[in-house]
C-alpha positions in Angstrom: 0.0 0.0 0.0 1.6 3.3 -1.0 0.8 6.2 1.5 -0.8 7.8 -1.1 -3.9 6.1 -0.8 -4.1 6.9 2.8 -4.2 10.8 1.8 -7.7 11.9 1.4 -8.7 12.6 -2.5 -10.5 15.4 -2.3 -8.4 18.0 -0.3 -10.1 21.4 -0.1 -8.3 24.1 -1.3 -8.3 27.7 0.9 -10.3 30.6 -0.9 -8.2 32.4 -2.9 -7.9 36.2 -2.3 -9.6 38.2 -4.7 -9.0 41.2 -3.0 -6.6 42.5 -5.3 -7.9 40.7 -8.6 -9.1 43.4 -10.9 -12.6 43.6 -12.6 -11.7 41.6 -15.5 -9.8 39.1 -14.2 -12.9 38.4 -11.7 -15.5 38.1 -14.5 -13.2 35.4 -16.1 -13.4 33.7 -12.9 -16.7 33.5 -12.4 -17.3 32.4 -16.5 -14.8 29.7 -15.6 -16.2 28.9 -12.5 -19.8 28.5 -14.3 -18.2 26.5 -17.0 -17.2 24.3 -14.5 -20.4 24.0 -12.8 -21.8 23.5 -15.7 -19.4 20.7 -16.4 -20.3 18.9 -13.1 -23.8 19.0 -12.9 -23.7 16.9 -16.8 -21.9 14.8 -15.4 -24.3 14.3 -12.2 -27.2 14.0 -14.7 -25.1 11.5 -16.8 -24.5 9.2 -13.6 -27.8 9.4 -12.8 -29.1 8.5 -15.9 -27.4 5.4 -15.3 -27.7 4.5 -12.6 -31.6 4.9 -13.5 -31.1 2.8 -16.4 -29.7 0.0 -14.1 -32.3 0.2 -11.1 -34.7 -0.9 -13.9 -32.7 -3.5 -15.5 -32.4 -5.1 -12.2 -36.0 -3.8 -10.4 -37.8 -7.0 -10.2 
């Protein structure tokens, strides 16, 4: 067992500090930020399309 897999996967991150981001910079965030959103939530609909899909191949 490598001590890698004792480290927890999904480490959060501190906030970073916008404070000196300027107006620009902070709109990109948030369109890359949405993007990403975006991103996740298809792929929460994706997974639970299949799973879906198998709780009525196997509902009995």
């Amino acid at each position: 067992m490598d001590l890698e897999d004792l480290e927890p996967r999904n480490m959060s991150r501190p906030p970073k500090d916008l404070s000196r981001w300027n107006i620009e910079d902070l709109e990109m965030y948030i369109q890359a930020m949405t993007a990403e959103i975006d991103r996740a939530r298809a792929e929460i609909d994706r997974k639970r399309g299949v799973a879906s899909a198998a709780d009525a191949l196997f509902k009995t």
